[in-house]
C-alpha positions as CSV (number, residue, x, y, z in Angstrom):
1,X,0.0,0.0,0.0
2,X,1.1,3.2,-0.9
3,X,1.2,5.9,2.1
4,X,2.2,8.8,0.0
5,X,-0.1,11.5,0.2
6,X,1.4,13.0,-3.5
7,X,-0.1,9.4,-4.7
8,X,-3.5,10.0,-4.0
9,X,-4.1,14.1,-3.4
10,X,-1.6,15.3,-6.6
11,X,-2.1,18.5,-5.8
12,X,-0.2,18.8,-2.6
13,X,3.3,18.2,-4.7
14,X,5.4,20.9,-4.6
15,X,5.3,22.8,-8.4
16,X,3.2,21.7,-10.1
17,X,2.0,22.8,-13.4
18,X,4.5,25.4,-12.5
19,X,2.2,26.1,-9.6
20,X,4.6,26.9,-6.2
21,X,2.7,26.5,-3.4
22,X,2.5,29.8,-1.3
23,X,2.8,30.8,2.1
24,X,-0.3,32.0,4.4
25,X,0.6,36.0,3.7
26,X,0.4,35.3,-0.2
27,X,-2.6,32.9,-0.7
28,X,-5.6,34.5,-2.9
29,X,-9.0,33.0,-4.2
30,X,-8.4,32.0,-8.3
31,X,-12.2,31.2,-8.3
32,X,-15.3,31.6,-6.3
33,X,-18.4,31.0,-8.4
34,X,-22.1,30.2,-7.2
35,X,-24.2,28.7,-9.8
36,X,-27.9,27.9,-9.0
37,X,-29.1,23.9,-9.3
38,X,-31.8,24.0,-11.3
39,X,-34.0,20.9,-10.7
40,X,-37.4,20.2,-8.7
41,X,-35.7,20.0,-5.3
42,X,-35.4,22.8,-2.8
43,X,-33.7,25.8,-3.9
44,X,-29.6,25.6,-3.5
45,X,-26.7,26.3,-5.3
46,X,-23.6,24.8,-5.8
47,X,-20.3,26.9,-4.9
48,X,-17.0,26.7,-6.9
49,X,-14.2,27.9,-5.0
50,X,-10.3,27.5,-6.2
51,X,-7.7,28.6,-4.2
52,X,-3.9,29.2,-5.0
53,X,-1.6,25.7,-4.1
54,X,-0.2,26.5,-0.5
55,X,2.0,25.3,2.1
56,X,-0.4,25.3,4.7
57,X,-3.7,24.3,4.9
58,X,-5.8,27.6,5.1
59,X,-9.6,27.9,6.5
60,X,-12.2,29.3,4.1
61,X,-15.5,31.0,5.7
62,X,-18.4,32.0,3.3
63,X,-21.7,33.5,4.3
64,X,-24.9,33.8,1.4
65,X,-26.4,37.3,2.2
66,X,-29.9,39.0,1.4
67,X,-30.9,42.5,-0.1
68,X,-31.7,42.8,3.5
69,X,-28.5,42.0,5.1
70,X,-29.8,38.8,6.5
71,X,-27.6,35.8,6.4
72,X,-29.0,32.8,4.6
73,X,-26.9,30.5,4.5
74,X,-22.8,30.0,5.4
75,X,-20.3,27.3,5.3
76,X,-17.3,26.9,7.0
77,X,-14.2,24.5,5.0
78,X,-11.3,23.8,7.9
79,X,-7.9,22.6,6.2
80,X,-9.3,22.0,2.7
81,X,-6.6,19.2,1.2
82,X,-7.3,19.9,-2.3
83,X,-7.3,24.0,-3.8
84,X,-10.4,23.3,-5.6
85,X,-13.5,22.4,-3.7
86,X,-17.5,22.6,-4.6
87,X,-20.4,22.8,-1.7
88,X,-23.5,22.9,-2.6
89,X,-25.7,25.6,-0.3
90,X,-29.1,26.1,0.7
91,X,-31.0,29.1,1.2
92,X,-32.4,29.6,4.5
93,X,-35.7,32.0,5.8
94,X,-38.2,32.9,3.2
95,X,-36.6,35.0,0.3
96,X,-35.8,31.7,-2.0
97,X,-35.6,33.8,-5.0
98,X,-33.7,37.1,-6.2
99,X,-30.4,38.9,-5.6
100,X,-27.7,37.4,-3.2
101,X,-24.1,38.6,-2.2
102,X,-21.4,36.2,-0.8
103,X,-19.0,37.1,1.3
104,X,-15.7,34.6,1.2
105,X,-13.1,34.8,3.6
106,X,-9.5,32.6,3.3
107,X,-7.4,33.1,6.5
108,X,-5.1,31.3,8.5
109,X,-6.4,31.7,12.5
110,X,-3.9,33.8,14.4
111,X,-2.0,33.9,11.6
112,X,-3.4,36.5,8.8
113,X,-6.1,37.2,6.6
114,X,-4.8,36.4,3.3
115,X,-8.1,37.1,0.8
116,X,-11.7,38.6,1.0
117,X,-14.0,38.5,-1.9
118,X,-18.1,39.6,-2.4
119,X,-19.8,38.4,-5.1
120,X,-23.1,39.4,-6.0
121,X,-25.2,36.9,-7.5
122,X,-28.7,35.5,-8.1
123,X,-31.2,32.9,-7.6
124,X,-34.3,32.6,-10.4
């Protein structure tokens, strides 16, 4: 059996694709993208997010906001292994439908707050 995490997470190797994985102070968002599910369930949406490759594992906080400042729904990753991750999100409360902003957060506790990023989005 092989125990090497390069085997089975090839992301965490060390350059590559000429990607250098970067310290906490340097780390940014690439990609944060909602994008609604459309099908007969609830209403939800999936979330792309793709962070730079890094050294340490960072913590990535998102919160779904509506026109009235009320949070609706939030998700909290903690050590992500891989630098691209999807969630998929439901709304909370009763606005179902209509404009959204997200707020994303990637920080490193006690350490530094290496990226912010608001999207505004919506929800048919």
């Amino acid at each position: 059996m092989n125990d090497d995490p390069i085997f089975f997470f090839p992301d965490l190797e060390s350059g590559e694709d000429g990607n250098v994985p970067l310290p906490p102070a340097e780390m940014r968002f690439v990609e944060v993208r909602p994008e609604q599910v459309l099908d007969d369930g609830p209403k939800r949406f999936r979330l792309y997010i793709e962070i730079t490759p890094f050294q340490q594992r960072p913590y990535i906080d998102m919160a779904v906001m509506d026109l009235d400042g009320n949070e609706v729904s939030s998700a909290n990753i903690i050590e992500p292994i891989m630098k691209k991750n999807v969630l998929t999100m439901h709304l909370r409360g009763g606005q179902k439908s209509g404009q959204f902003k997200l707020h994303a957060r990637l920080f490193y506790p006690d350490v530094c707050e290496s990226d912010r990023m608001e999207i505004d989005f919506s929800i048919d």
